[in-house]
PANU-40883 format. One record per residue (C-alpha): x, y, z. Coordinates in steps of 0.25 Angstrom, whole numbers, padded with zeros to 4 digits, always signed. Example, Ala and Ser with C-alpha at 12.3 -4.5 7.8 and 13.67 -1.06 7.14 Angstrom:
BEGIN
+0049-0018+0031/+0055-0004+0029/
***
This chain:
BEGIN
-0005+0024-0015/+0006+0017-0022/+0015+0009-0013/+0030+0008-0013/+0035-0003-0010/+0046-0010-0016/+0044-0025-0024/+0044-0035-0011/+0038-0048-0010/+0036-0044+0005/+0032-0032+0013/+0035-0029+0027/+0023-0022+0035/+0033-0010+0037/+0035-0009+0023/+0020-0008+0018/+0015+0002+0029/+0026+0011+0024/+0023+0010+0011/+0009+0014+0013/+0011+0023+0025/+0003+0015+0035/+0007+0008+0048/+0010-0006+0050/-0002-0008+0060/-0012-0003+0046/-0008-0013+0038/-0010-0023+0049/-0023-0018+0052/-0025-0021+0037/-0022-0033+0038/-0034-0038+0046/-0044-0031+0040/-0039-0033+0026/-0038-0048+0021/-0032-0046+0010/-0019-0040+0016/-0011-0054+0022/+0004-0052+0023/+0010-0064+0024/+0018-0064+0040/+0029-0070+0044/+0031-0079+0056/+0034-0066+0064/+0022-0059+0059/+0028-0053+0049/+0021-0046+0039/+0023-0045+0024/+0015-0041+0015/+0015-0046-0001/+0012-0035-0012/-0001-0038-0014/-0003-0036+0001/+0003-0022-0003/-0006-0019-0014/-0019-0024-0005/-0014-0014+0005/-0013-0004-0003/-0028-0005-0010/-0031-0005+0004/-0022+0007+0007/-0030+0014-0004/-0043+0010+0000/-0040+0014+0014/-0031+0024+0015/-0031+0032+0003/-0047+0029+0000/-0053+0031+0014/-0061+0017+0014/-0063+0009+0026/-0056-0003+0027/-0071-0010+0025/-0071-0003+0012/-0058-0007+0009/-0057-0021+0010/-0072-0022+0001/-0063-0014-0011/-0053-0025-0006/-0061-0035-0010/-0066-0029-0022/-0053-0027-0027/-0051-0042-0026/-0064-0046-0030/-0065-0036-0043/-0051-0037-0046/-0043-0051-0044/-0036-0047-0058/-0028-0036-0050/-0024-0043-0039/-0019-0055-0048/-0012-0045-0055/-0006-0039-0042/-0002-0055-0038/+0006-0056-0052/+0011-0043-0050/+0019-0048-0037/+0023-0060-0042/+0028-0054-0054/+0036-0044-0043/+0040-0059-0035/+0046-0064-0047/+0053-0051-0053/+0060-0052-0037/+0062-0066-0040/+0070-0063-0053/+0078-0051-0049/+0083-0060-0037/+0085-0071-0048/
***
């Protein structure tokens, strides 16, 4: 599934359940049993999620979703996917930087 969401620093919750199709209430269930989904929240409890937070959600979309695993099985390719492959998610961190700073430069 590839997701649609315009080039943000920020997501709202709204925006990311649309974008996969899902309820608000999902992605909070997500929260808890997936550690590697943290949005940062505001003082009003706010949520906004980053684009890695995106890209975590969906692998686990995939995994869930689109593949049929549990959530156990889930979260073990989760941590796989960490452990065998820190290069990708390096290269998913330079990638929203490189996004933060082309932001930064077209407000320049």
């Amino acid at each position: 599934m590839h997701v649609n969401l315009p080039e943000k620093r920020y997501y709202s919750i709204g925006e990311v359940a649309k974008a996969f199709d899902v309820k608000p209430s999902l992605l909070r269930f997500w929260e808890k049993e997936f550690e590697e989904i943290q949005p940062k929240k505001k003082q009003s409890g706010t949520r906004k999620y980053t684009p890695e937070n995106v890209l975590t959600i969906q692998f686990i979309y995939h995994l869930v979703k689109e593949k049929g695993l549990t959530l156990q099985g889930a979260k073990k390719q989760l941590r796989l996917k960490t452990k065998e492959n820190p290069k990708e998610e390096i290269l998913a961190k330079l990638e929203n930087i490189k996004a933060a700073l082309k932001l930064l430069r077209e407000k320049l």
